[in-house]
VOKOL-262864 format. One record per atom (N, C-alpha, C): residue in three letters; z, x, y. Coordinates in pm, whole numbers, padded with zeros to 5 digits, always signed. Example, Ala and Ser with C-alpha at 12.3 -4.5 7.8 and 13.67 -1.06 7.14 Angstrom:
Ala+00780+01319-00569Ala+00780+01230-00450Ala+00780+01320-00330Ser+00708+01285-00225Ser+00714+01367-00106Ser+00787+01290+00003
***
This chain:
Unk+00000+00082-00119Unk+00000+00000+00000Unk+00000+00087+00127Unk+00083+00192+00141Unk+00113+00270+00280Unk-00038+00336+00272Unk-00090+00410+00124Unk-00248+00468+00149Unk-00314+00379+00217Unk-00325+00288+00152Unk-00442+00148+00205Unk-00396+00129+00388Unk-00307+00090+00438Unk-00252+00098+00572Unk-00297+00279+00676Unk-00291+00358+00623Unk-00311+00458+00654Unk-00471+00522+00673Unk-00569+00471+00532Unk-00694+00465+00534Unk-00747+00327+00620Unk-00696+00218+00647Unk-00745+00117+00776Unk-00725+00156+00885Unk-00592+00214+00938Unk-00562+00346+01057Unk-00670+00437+01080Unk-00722+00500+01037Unk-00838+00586+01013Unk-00957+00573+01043Unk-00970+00443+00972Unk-01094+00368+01040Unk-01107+00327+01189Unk-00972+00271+01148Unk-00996+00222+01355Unk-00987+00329+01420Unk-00942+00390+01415Unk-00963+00515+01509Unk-01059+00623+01506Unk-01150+00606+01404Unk-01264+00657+01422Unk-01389+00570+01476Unk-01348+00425+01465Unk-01444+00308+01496Unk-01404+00338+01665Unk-01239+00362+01711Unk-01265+00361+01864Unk-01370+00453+01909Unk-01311+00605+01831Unk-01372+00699+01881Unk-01501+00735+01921Unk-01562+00661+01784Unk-01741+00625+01797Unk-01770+00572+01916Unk-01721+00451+01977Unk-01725+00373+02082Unk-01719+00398+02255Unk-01602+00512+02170Unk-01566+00577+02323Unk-01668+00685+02389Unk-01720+00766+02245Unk-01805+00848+02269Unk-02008+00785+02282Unk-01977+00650+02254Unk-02114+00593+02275Unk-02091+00548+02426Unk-01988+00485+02497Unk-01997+00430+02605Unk-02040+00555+02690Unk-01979+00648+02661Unk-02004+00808+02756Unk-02129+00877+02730Unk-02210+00820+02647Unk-02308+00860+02603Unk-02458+00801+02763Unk-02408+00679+02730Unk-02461+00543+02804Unk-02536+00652+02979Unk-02637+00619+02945Unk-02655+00667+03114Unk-02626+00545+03185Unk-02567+00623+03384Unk-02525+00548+03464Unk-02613+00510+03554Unk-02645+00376+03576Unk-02757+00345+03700Unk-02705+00366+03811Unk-02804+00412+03895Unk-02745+00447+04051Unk-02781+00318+04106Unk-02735+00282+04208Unk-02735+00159+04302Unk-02823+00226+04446Unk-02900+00170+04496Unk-02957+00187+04605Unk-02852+00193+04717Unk-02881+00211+04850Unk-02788+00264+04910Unk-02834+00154+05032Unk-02741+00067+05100Unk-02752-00042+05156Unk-02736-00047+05285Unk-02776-00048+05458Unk-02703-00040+05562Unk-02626-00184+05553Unk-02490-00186+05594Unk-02437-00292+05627Unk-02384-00307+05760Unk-02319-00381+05831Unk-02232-00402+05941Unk-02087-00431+05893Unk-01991-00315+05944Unk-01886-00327+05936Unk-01823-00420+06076Unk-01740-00524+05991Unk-01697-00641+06122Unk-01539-00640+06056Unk-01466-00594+06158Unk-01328-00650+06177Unk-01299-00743+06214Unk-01176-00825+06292Unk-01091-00933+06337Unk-01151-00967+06449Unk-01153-01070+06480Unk-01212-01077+06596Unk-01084-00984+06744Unk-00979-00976+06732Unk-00869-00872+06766Unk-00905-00751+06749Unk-00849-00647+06795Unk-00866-00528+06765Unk-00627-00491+06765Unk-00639-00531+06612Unk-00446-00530+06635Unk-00455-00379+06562Unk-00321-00304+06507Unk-00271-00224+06485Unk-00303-00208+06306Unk-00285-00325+06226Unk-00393-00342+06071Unk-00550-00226+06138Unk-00624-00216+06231Unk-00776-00187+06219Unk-00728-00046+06275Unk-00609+00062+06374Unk-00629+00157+06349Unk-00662+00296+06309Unk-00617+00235+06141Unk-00737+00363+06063Unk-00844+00342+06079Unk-00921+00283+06134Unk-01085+00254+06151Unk-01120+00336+06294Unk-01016+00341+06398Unk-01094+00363+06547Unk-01035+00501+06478Unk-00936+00544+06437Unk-00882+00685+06436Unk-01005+00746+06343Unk-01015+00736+06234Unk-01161+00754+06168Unk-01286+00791+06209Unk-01279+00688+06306Unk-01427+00705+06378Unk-01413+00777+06493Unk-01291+00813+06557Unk-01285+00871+06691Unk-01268+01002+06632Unk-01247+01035+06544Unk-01259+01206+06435Unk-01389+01236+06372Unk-01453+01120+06383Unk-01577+01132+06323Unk-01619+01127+06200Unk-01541+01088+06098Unk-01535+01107+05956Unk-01593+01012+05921Unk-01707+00907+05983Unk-01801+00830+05922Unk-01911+00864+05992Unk-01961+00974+06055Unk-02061+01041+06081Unk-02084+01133+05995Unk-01961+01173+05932Unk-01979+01318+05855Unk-02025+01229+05733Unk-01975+01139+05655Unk-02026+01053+05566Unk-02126+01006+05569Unk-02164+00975+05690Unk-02372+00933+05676Unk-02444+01045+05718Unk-02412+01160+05716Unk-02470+01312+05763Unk-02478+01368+05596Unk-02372+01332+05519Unk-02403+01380+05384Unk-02454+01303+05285Unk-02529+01200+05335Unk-02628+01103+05240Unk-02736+01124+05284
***
């Protein structure tokens, strides 16, 4: 009984393994790359901060400079 339990153990974990190593196998589609409009609150409150601080450093210029 514990063989039989031990050889079904075995299996499944070589059945994951197969699985795991087929999903990684899988090529990844790239997605096209989209302009959007970023729209906040109609407010400009203290929540949208990281956005003007961001952009007043420039770190979404440097992000569309490296695409």
């Amino acid at each position: 009984m514990a063989q039989q339990r031990e050889n079904e153990n075995d299996q499944k974990t070589f059945a994951c393994s197969l699985t795991v190593l087929a999903t990684m196998a899988m090529p990844a589609t790239a997605i096209a790359q989209e302009k959007f409009t970023f729209a906040l609150n109609w407010f400009p409150v203290g929540d949208h901060a990281a956005y003007w601080v961001a952009l007043d450093k420039g770190y979404f210029s440097a992000i569309a400079a490296s695409r």
